[in-house]
C-alpha positions as CSV (number, residue, x, y, z in Angstrom):
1,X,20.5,109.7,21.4
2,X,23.0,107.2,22.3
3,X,25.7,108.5,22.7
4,X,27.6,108.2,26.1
5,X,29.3,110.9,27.3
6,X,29.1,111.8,31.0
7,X,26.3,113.8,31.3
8,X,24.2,111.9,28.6
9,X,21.4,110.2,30.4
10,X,21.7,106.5,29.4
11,X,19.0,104.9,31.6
12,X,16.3,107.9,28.7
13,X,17.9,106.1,25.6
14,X,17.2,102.3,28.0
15,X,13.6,104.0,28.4
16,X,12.7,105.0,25.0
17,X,14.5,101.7,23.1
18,X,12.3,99.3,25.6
19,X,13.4,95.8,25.2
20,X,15.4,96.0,22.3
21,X,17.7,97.4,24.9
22,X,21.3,95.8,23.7
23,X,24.1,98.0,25.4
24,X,26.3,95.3,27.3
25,X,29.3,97.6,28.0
26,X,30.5,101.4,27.4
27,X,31.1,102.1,24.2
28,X,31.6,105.8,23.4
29,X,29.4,106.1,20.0
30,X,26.0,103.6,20.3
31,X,22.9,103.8,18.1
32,X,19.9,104.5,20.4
33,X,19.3,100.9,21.3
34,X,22.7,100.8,22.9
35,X,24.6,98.3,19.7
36,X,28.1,99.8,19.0
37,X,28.8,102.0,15.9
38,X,31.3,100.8,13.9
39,X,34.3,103.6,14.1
40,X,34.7,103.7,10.4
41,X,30.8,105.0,10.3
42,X,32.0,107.6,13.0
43,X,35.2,108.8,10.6
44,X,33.0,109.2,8.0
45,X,30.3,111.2,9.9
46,X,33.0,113.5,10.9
47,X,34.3,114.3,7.6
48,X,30.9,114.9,6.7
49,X,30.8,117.5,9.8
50,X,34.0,119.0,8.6
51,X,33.1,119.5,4.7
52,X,30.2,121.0,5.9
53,X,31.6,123.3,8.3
54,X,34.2,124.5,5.7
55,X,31.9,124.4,2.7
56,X,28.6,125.8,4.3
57,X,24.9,125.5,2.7
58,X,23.9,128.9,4.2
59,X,26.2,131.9,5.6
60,X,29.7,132.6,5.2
61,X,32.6,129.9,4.9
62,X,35.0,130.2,8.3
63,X,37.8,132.0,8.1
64,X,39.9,129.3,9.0
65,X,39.0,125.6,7.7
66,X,39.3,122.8,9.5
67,X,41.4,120.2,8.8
68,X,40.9,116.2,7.8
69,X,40.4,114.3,10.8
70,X,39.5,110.8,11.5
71,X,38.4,109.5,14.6
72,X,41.5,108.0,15.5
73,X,43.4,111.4,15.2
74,X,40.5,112.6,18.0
75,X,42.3,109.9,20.1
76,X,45.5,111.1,19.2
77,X,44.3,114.6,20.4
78,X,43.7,113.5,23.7
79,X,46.4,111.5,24.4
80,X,48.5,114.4,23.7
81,X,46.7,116.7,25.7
82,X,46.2,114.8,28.4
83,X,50.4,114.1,28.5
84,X,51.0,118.0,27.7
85,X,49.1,119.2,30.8
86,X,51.3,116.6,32.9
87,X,48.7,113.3,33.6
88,X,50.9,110.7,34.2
89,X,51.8,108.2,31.3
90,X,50.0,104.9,33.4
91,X,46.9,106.7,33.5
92,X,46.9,107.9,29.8
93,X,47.7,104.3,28.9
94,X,44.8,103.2,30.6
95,X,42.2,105.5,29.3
96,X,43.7,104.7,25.7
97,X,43.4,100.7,26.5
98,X,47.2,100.2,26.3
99,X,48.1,96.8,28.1
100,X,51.2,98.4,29.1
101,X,52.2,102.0,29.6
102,X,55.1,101.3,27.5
103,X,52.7,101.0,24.7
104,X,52.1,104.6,25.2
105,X,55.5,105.9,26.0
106,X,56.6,104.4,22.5
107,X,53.5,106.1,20.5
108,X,53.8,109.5,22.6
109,X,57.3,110.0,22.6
110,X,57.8,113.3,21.3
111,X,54.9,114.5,23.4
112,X,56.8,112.7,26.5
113,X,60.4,114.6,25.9
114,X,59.1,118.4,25.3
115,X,56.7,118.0,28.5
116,X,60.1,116.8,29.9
117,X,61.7,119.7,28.3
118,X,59.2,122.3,30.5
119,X,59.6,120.0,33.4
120,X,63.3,121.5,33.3
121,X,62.0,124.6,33.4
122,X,59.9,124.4,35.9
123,X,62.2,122.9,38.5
124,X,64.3,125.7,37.5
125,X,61.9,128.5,38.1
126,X,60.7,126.3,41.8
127,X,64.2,126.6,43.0
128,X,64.8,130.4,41.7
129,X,66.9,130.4,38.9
């Protein structure tokens, strides 16, 4: 309950939390009466999640462990893939709350020049070389 991804029905948690209701924008992690969770509380649930996953009560470990992660490398993630499969910069900036795409174009550098690297090839490959 809470959270608020897209297909998480937000008007149920407004049902079941009554008036102590107190969501006043979109946050992506809420407690059920719609109050935002503090990020660091969301980093620490996740390495929580990870330990677990590698270090299992019951069953087999995985074969391959997952890495440390905070929530702020999640962001990270998306940023890169979003710029990797060829969204443009403005609108990766603007999910990511960058005042200016420059932000973003500073930060996601690396990411920028070897999608410009495949952009080389693919101009290549449109005009049959």
């Amino acid at each position: 309950m809470g959270a608020s991804e897209p297909d998480h029905d937000i008007d149920a948690d407004k049902l079941v939390a009554g008036q102590e209701w107190r969501r006043t924008d979109d946050h992506v992690f809420t407690t059920g009466w719609g109050e935002p969770i503090h990020p660091d509380t969301i980093s620490s649930l996740t390495a929580t999640m990870i330990r677990r996953y590698n270090n299992p009560a019951k069953g087999p470990k995985p074969k391959k462990s997952l890495p440390h992660a905070r929530l702020h490398d999640l962001r990270h993630i998306h940023a890169t893939t979003l710029l990797l499969a060829g969204v443009p910069v403005h609108v990766v900036a603007a999910r990511l709350g960058h005042a200016d795409p420059s932000i973003t174009l500073r930060v996601y550098a690396h990411v920028i020049r070897a999608a410009e690297a495949s952009a080389v090839d693919v101009f290549a490959k449109a005009i049959g070389e």
